[in-house]
C-alpha positions in Angstrom: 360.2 98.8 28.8 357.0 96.7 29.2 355.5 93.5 30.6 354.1 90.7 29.0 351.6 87.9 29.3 352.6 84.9 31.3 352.9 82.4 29.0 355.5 84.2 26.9 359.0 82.5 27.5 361.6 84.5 28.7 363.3 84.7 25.6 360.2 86.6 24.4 360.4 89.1 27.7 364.4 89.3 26.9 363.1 90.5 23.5 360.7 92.7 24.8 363.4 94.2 26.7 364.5 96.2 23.6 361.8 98.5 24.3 363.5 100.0 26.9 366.8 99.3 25.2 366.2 101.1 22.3 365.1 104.6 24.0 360.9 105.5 23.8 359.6 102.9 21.5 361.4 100.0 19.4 360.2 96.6 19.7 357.2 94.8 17.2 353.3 96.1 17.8 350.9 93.5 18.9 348.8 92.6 22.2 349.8 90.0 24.7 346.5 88.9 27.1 347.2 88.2 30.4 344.6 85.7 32.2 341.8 87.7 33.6 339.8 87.4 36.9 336.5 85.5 36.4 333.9 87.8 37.8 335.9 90.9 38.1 333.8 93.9 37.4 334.0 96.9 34.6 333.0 99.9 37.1 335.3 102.2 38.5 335.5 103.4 42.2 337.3 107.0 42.8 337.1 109.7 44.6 338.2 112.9 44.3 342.5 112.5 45.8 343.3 114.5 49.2 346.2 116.4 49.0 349.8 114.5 50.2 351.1 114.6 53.7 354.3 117.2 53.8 356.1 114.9 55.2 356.2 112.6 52.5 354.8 109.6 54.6 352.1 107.9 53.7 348.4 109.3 54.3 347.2 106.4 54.9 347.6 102.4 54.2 346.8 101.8 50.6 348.1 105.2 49.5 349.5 104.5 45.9 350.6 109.0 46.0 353.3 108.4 48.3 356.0 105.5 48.6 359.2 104.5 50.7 360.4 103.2 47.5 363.6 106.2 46.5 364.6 106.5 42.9 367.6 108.6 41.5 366.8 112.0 41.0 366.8 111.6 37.3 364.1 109.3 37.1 360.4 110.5 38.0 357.1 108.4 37.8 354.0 110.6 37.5 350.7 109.0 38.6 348.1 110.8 36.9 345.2 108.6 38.6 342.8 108.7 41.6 342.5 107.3 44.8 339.6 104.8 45.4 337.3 105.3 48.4 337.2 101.2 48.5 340.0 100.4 50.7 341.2 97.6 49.4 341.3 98.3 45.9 343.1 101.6 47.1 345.8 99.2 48.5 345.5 97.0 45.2 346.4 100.3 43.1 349.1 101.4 45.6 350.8 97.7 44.7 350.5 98.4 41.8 352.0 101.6 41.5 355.2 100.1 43.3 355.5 97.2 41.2 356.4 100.2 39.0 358.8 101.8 41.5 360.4 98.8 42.2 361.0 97.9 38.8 362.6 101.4 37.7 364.1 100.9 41.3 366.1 98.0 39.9 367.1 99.0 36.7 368.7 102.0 38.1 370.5 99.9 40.3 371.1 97.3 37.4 370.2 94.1 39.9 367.6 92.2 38.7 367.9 90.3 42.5 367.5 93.8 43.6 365.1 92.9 47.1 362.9 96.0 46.3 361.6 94.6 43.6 361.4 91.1 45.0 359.5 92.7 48.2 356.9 93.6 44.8 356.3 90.4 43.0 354.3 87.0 44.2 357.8 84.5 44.2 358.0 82.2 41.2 354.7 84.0 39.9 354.8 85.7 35.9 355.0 88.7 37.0 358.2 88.7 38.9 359.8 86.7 35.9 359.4 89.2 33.7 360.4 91.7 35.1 363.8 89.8 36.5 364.3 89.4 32.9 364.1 92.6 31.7 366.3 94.2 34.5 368.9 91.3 33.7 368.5 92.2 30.3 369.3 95.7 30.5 371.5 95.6 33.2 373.9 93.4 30.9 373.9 95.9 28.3 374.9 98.1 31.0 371.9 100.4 30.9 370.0 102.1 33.3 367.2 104.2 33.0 366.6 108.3 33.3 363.5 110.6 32.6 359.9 110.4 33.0 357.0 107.9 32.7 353.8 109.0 33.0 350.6 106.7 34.4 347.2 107.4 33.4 344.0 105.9 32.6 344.0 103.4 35.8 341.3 101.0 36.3 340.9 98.8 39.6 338.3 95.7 39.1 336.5 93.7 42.0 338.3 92.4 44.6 337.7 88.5 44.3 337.9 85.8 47.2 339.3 89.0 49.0 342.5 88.5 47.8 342.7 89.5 43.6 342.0 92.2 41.7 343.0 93.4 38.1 344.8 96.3 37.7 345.2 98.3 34.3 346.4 101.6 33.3 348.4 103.2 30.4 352.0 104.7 30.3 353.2 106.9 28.0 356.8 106.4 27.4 358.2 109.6 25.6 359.8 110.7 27.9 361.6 107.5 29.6 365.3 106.4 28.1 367.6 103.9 28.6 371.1 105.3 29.8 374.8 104.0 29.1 375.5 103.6 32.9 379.3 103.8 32.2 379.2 106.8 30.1 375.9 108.9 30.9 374.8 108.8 27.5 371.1 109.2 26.9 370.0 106.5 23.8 366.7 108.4 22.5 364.3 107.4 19.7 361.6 109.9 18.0 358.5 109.8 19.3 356.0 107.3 18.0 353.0 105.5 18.4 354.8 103.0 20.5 355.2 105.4 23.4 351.7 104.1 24.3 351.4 100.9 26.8 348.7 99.3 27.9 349.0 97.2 31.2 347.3 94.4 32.9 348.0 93.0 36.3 346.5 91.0 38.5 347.8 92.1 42.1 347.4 89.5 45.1 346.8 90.3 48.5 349.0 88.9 51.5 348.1 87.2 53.9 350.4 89.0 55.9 348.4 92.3 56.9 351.5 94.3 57.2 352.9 93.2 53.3 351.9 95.2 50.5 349.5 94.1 47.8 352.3 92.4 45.0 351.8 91.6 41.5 351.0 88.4 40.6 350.4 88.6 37.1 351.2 90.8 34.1 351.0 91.4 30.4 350.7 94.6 27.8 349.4 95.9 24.8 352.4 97.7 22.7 351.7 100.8 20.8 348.2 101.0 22.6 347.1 103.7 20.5 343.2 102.7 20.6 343.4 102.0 24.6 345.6 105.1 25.4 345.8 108.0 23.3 344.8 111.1 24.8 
């Protein structure tokens, strides 16, 4: 499972698809660029991540460790990053992290129209088409998804015209399978390089101040080895 630039066609994200398809891995190597911000800087912002409310909520707006977002409890995200003292890329990263939610969110349901992920995507934007792909893809196959993806490596760029920034980060993917919703039955590959993505969005602010930050635009590098290898 992966995203892709936006000027792939969908029948290249339908084909990308058979990442997630095939178990961890599957699919050809190669980089896709998505269109970066002009101006968006190279330094990172962090600060050392409080611990989590007990009561699940969020700490506090821009909070990308907690979610309303529920997933099955056979699929787990780990977000092996740290929250940015800059409030607004804290709430750019928090997008971020539930444009991921949302997505595993939808395959599990198998509803590509799924409003989750609808409520996590600029409308009519790349980002959004992708992903509607690849949930319709799978969800024809009737797969779902089960296990864990792991999120590491983030990166949040300048804020620009107060309303963009670039999000990137690396997944690792050995973990993570597709699953015959009918039957259960967990399609697994062996572990390669592949199991390495590398994203890049570009998450837009709303100009609603009570919506979340949603992704605009995305694209990945498949079997990132050189970006994401620990």
């Amino acid at each position: 499972m992966h995203l892709t630039r936006p000027a792939v066609s969908l029948a290249a994200a339908t084909a990308a698809a058979a990442l997630l398809l095939a178990g961890c891995g599957g699919g050809e190597d190669g980089d896709s660029k998505s269109d970066k911000i002009e101006g968006a800087d190279s330094s990172k912002d962090k600060s050392p991540s409080p611990e989590k409310s007990s009561d699940g909520a969020k700490d506090a707006p821009g909070d990308f460790r907690t979610s309303d977002i529920k997933l099955p409890d056979d699929v787990k995200l780990v977000f092996d990053w740290e929250q940015p003292s800059n409030p607004e890329k804290a709430a750019a990263l928090d997008g971020a992290a539930d444009f991921m939610r949302a997505q595993m969110h939808a395959m599990a349901k198998q509803d590509p129209k799924d409003p989750v992920l609808a409520n996590k995507t600029v409308p009519l934007q790349s980002a959004q088409e992708y992903v509607t792909s690849l949930v319709g893809s799978t969800s024809k196959k009737g797969y779902s998804v089960t296990g864990k993806e792991r999120y590491y490596k983030e990166h949040v760029g300048d804020v620009i015209d107060g309303k963009l920034a670039e999000v990137t980060y690396c997944a690792d993917q050995a973990e993570i399978f597709s699953k015959d919703a009918n039957s259960g039955k967990v399609i697994r590959n062996p572990t390669s390089d592949k199991r390495y993505l590398y994203f890049e969005l570009v998450m837009q602010k709303s100009s609603k101040t009570e919506e979340p930050w949603k992704a605009r635009t995305a694209s990945v590098t498949e079997a990132a080895v050189k970006q994401c290898a620990e």
